[in-house]
C-alpha positions as CSV (number, residue, x, y, z in Angstrom):
1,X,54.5,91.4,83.2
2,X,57.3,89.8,81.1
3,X,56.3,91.6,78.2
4,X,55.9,94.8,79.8
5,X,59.8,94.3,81.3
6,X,61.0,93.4,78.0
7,X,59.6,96.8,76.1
8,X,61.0,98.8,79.3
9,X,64.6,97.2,78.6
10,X,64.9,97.5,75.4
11,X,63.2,101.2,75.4
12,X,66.4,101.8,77.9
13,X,69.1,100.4,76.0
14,X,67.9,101.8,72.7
15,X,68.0,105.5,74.8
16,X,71.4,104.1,75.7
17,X,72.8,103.9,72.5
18,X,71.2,107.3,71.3
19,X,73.1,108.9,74.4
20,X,76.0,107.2,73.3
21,X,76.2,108.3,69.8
22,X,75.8,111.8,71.1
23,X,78.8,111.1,73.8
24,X,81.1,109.7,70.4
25,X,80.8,113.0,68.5
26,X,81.7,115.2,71.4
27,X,84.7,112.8,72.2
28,X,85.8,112.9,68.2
29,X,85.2,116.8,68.1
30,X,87.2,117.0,71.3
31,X,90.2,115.5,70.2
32,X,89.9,116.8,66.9
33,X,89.8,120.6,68.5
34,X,92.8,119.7,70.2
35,X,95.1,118.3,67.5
36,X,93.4,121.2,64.9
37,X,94.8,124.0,67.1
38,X,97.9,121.9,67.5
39,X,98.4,122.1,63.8
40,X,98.6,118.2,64.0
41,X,95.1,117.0,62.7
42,X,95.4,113.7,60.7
43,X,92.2,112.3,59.4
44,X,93.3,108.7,59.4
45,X,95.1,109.2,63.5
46,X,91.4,110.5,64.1
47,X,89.5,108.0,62.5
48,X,91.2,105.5,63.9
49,X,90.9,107.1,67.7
50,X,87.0,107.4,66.4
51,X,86.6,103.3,65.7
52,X,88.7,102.9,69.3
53,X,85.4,104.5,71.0
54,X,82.9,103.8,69.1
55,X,83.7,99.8,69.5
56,X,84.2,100.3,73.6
57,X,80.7,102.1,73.9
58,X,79.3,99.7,71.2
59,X,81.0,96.5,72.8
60,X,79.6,98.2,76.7
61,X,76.4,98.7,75.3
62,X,75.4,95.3,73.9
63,X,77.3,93.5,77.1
64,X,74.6,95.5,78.9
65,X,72.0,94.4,76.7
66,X,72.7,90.7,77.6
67,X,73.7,90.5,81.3
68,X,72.3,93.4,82.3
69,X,69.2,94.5,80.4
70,X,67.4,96.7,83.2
71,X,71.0,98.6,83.8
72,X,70.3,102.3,84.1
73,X,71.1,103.8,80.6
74,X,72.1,107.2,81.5
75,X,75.6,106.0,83.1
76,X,77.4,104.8,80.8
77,X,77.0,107.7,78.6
78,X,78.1,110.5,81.1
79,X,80.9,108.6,81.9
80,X,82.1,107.8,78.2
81,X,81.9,111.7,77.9
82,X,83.8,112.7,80.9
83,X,86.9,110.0,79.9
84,X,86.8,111.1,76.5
85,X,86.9,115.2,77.2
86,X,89.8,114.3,79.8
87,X,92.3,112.8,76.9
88,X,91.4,115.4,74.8
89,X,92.9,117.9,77.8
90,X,95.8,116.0,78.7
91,X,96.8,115.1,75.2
92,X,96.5,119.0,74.7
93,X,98.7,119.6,77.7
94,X,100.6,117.0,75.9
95,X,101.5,119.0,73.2
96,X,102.9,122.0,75.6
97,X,105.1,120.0,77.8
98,X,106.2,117.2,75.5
99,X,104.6,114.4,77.4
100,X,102.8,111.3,75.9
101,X,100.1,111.0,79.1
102,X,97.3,111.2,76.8
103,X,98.3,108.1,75.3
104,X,98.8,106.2,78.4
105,X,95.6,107.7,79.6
106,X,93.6,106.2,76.1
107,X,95.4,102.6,76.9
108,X,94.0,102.3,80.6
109,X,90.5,103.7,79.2
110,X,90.7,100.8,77.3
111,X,91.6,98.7,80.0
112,X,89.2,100.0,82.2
113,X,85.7,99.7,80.2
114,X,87.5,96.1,79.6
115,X,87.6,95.5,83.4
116,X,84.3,96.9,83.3
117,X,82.4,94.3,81.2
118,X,84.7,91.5,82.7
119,X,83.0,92.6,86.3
120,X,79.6,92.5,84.8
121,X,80.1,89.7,83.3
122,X,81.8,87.7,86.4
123,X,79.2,89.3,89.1
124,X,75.6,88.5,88.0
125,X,74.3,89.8,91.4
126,X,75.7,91.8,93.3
127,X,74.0,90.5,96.5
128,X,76.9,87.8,96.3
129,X,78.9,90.6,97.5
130,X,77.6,90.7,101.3
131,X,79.2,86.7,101.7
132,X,83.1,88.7,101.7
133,X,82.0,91.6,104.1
134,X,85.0,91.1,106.5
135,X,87.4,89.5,103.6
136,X,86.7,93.0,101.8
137,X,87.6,94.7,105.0
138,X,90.8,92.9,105.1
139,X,91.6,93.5,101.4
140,X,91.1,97.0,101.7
141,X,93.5,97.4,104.6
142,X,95.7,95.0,103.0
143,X,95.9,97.2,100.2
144,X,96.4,100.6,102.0
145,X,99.3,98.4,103.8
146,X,101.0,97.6,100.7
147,X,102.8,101.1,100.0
148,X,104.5,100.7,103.4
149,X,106.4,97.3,102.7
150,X,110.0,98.0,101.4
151,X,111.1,97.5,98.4
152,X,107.6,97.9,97.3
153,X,106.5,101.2,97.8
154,X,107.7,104.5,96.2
155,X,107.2,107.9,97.7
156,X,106.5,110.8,95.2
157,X,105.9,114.6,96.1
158,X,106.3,113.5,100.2
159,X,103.2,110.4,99.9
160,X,104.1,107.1,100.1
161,X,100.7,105.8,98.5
162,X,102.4,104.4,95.0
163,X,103.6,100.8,95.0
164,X,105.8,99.9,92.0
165,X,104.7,96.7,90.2
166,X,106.6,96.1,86.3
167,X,107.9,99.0,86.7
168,X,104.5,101.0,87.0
169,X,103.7,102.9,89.9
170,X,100.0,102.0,91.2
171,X,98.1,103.3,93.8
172,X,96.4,100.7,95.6
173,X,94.2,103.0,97.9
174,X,92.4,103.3,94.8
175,X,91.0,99.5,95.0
176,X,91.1,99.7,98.4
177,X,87.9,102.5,98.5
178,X,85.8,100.0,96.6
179,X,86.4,97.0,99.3
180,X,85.9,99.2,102.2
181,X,82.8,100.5,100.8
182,X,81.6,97.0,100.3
183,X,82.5,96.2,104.1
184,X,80.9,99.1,105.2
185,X,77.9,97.8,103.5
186,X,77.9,94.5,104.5
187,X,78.5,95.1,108.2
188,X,76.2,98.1,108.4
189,X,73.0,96.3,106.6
190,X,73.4,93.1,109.3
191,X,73.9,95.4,111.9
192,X,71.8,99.2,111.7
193,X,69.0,98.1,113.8
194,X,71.0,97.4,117.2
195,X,73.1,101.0,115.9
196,X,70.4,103.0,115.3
197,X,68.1,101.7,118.3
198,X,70.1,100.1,120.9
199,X,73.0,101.8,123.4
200,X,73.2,104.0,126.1
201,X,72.0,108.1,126.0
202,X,73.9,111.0,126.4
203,X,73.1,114.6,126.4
204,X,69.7,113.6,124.2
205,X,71.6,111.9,121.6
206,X,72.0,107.8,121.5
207,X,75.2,105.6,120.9
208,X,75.7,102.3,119.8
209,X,77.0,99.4,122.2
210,X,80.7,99.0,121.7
211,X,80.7,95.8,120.8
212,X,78.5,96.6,117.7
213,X,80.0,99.5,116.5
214,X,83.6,98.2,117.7
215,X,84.8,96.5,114.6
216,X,83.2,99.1,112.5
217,X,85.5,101.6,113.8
218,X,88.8,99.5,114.4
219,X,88.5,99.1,110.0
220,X,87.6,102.4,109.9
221,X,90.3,104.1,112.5
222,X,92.9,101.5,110.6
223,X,92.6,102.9,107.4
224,X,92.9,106.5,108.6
225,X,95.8,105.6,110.3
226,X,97.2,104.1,107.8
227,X,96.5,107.4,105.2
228,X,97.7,109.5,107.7
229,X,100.9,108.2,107.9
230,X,101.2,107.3,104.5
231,X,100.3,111.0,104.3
232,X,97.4,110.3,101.8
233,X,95.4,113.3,103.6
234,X,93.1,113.6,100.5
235,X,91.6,110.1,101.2
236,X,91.2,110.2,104.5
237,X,89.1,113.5,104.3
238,X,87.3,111.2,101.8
239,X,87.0,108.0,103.4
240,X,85.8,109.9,106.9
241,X,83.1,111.3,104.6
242,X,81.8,108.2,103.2
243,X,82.2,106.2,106.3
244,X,80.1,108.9,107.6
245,X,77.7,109.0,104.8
246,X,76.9,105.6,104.6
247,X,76.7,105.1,108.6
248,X,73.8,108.1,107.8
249,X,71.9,105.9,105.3
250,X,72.0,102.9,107.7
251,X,70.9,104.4,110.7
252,X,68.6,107.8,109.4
253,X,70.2,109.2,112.4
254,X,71.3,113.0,112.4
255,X,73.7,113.3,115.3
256,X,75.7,111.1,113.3
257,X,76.1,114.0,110.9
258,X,76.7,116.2,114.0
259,X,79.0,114.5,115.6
260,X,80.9,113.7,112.5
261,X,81.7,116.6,111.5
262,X,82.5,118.1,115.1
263,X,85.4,115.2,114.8
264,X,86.4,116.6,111.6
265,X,86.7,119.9,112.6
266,X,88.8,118.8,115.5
267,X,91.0,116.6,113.5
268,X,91.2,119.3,111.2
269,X,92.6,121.5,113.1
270,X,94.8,119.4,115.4
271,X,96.3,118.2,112.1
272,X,97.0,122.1,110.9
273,X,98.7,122.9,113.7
274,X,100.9,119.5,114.5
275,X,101.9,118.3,110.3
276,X,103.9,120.5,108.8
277,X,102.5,119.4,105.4
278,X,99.1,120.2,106.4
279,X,100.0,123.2,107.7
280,X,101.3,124.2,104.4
281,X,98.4,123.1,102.8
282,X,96.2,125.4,105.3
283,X,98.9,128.5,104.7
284,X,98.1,128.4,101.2
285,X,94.5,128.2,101.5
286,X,93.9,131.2,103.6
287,X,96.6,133.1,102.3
288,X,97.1,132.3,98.8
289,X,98.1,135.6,97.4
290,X,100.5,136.7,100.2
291,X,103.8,137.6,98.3
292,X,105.7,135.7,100.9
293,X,103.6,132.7,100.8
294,X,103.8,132.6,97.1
295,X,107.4,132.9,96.9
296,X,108.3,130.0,98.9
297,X,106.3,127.8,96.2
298,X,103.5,126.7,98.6
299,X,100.9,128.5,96.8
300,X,102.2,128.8,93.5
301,X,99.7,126.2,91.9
302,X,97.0,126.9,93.4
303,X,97.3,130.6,92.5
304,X,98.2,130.2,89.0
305,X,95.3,127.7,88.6
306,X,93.2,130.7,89.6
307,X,94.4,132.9,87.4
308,X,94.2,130.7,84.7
309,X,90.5,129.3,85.3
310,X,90.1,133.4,85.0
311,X,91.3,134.0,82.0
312,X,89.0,131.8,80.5
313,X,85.7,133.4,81.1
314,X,82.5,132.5,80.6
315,X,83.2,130.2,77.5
316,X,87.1,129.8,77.7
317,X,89.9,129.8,75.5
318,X,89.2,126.8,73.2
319,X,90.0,123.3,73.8
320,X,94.0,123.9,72.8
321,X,94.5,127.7,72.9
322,X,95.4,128.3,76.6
323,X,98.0,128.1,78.3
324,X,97.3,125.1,81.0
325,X,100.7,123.7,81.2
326,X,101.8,127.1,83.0
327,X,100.2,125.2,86.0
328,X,101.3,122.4,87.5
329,X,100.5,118.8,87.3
330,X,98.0,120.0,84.9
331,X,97.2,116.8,83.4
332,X,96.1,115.7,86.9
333,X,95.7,117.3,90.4
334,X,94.8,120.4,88.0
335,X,92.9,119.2,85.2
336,X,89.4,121.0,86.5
337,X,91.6,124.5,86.3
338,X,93.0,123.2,82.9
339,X,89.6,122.7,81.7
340,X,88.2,126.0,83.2
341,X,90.6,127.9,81.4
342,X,89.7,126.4,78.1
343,X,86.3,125.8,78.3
344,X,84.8,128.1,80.6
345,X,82.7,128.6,82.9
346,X,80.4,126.9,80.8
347,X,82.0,124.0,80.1
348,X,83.3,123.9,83.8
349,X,79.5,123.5,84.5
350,X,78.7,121.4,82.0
351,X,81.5,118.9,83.4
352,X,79.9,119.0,86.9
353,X,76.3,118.7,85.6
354,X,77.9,115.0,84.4
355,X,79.1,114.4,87.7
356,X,75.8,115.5,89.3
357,X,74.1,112.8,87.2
358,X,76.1,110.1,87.8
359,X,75.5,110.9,91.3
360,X,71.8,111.1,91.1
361,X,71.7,108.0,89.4
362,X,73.5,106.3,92.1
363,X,71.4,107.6,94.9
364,X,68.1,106.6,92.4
365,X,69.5,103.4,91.8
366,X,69.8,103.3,96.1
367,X,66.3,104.5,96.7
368,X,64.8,101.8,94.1
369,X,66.7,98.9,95.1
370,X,65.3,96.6,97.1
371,X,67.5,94.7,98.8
372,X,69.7,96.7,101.8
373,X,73.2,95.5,100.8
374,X,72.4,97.5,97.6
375,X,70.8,100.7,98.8
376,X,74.2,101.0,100.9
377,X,76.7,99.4,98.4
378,X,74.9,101.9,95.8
379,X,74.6,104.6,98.5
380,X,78.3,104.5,99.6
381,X,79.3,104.4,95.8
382,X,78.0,107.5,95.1
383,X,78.7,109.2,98.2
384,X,82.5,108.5,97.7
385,X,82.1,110.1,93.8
386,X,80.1,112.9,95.2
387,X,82.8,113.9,97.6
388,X,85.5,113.3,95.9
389,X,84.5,115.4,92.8
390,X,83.7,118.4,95.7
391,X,87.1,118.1,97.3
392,X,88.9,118.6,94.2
393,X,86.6,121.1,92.7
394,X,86.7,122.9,96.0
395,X,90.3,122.8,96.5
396,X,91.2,124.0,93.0
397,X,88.6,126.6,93.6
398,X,90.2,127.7,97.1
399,X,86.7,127.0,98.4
400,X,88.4,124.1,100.5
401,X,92.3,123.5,101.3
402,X,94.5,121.4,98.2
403,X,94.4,117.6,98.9
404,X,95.7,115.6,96.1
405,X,93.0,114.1,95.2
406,X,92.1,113.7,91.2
407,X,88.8,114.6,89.2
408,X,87.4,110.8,88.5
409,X,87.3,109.8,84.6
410,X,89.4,113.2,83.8
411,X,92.7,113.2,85.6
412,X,95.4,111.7,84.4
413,X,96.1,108.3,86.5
414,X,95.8,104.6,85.3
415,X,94.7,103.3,88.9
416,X,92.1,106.2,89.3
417,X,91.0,105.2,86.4
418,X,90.5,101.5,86.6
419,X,88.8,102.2,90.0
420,X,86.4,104.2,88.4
421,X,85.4,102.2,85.8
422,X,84.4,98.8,88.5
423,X,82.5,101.7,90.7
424,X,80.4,102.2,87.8
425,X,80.4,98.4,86.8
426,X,78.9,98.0,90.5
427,X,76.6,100.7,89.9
428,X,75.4,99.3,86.9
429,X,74.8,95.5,88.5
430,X,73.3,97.4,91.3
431,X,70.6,99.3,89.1
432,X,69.3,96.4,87.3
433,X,68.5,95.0,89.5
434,X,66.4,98.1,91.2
435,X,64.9,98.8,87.8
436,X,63.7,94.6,87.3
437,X,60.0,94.2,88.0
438,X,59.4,92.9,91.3
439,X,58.1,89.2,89.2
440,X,62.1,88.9,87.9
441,X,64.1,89.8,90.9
442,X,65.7,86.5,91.3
């Protein structure tokens, strides 16, 4: 059995690597596209950005090797490729608007596959996790809190979700997703059976006692609150969808779904018609193109994001020959429309293909774990990048109203960013241990 473990390991990590290389040349030809079009391509500035990836996916990979041998070897890879194609577009929208975001955005990469290791190397079992259930619930509110204490936080574009910390804005809600999911975990795996089974009826469909789905819902109402006021509206449509997710992979239980989404519909529209800024938000999704809605600016980015995700085509511009910046915040709320325009519908796809990977591995990793706290903690995990990836692919697209929310691993955004990065360091603890051999669990 040992034997057999050790030939599967390596067999994955040597896959691993092979992925990788692959993943290094598109990030090199990426950012050499770019600065070529630019008429700025310096061998030596490109070499150099080269050797910066290849020793991050080299240094991951070997970590991996070591404290996490059994780690699924398809993540890493996917997500190396969608950071990598993200700089590439923002240090071409650099170029347009003047900006040096694309070098910010390579220095928290940096920081974040370094935050990464550091969390695999710290957390040898995720299982440890469950012992802080309610300490993670209080983090997470803590952290929503933190924008609302003066002095502290900073309100940009009408949301007061930035704090300011040596003079950098960060956006604590970010950290705050990843300890809610883990308390939603925690408490869910103790408590599913008396959620799922026990309670009174009514109208065919069967509801937990309130004193076992009470503290559940006082986190979860807290942390809406909080968005709502905070005016965060793009991560409370998302935390309502995990919480909601992962309360489905606890219990199996469908009127969950139901009901669910009958609340969201209600709170949608009670929202539409009571905050102006929703409403605004609803007034350009339905009527995007009306001349009068456009001229007052609240569907000017949206519409122009259209337009220029049309004029890309099946197979786009080329990576530095559109015209992206026309739109704003391209480098971030934007970057999927960016993208489209210069890559395609092609490369559009391709991009969400990577996404619908990394999602599939989580829910694999979910299914094959064997431990509870894990399916859910792996569960939620993906969940939350599942949803978030179609709220802002559905908004740009008009499918859906504008949010706020960012593309994970392509948007501009050092706290988005470093999130991202421990999710998939959890993911990655997570699925070695549901891809060990039953005889090395422990």
């Amino acid at each position: 059995m040992a034997t057999v473990a050790v030939v599967t390991a390596r067999a994955g990590r040597r896959a691993e690597l092979a992925l990788m290389g692959l993943t290094w040349v598109i990030v090199v030809l990426a950012r050499a596209l770019v600065d070529y079009n630019a008429a700025y391509l310096e061998l030596v500035d490109l070499a150099i950005y080269g050797a910066v990836w290849a020793a991050m996916m080299v240094t991951a990979h070997f970590v991996l090797d070591k404290v996490a041998p059994h780690a699924d070897p398809v993540l890493l890879p996917a997500v190396f490729a969608l950071n990598g194609v993200g700089i590439a577009e923002i240090r071409r929208i650099d170029y347009a608007e003047g900006t040096s975001f694309g070098g910010q955005q390579m220095i928290w990469a940096v920081v974040g596959v370094t935050a990464m290791i550091v969390a695999l190397l710290l957390l040898r079992d995720h299982r440890k996790l469950r012992r802080y259930t309610y300490t993670a619930g209080f983090v997470g509110l803590a952290l929503y809190l933190l924008p609302l204490v003066p002095g502290l936080g900073i309100t940009v574009n009408g949301a007061r979700i930035w704090i300011s910390v040596l003079g950098h804005s960060v956006q604590p809600g970010e950290f705050a997703k990843i300890a809610l999911v883990i308390f939603f975990a925690g408490y869910l795996v103790t408590n599913r059976d008396t959620l799922a089974l026990a309670g009174p009826k009514f109208l065919g469909m069967r509801f937990p006692r309130p004193r076992d789905m009470g503290p559940l819902l006082l986190v979860w109402a807290a942390a809406m609150l909080i968005m709502v006021y905070e005016r965060d509206l793009g991560a409370s449509l998302l935390f309502f969808g995990i919480f909601l997710g992962m309360l489905y992979i606890a219990t199996q239980r469908l009127s969950w779904v139901l009901t669910g989404m009958g609340l969201f519909f209600i709170g949608g529209a009670f929202a539409a018609l009571t905050i102006p800024h929703v409403r605004a938000r609803f007034d350009a999704w339905l009527h995007a193109l009306d001349p009068e809605v456009y001229s007052s600016g609240t569907s000017e980015q949206l519409v122009r994001g259209l337009f220029g995700m049309a004029s890309g085509g099946l197979f786009g511009t080329g990576l530095g020959e559109g015209r992206p910046d026309l739109v704003p915040y391209a480098e971030s709320d934007f970057i999927i429309a960016s993208l489209g325009e210069e890559l395609g519908l092609t490369g559009l796809m391709a991009i969400l293909t990577l996404y619908l990977i990394i999602v599939q591995r989580a829910f694999r990793t979910s299914i094959g774990v064997r431990d509870g706290f894990g399916k859910l903690l792996a569960g939620g995990l993906g969940v939350a990048i599942a949803l978030q990836v179609f709220i802002v692919v559905g908004g740009v697209t008009r499918v859906i109203p504008l949010t706020g929310l960012t593309a994970p691993f392509l948007a501009y955004g050092g706290s988005s960013l470093l999130a991202n990065w421990l999710v998939i360091a959890l993911l990655l603890r997570v699925s070695d241990l549901a891809r060990r051999p039953s005889g090395e669990e422990d």
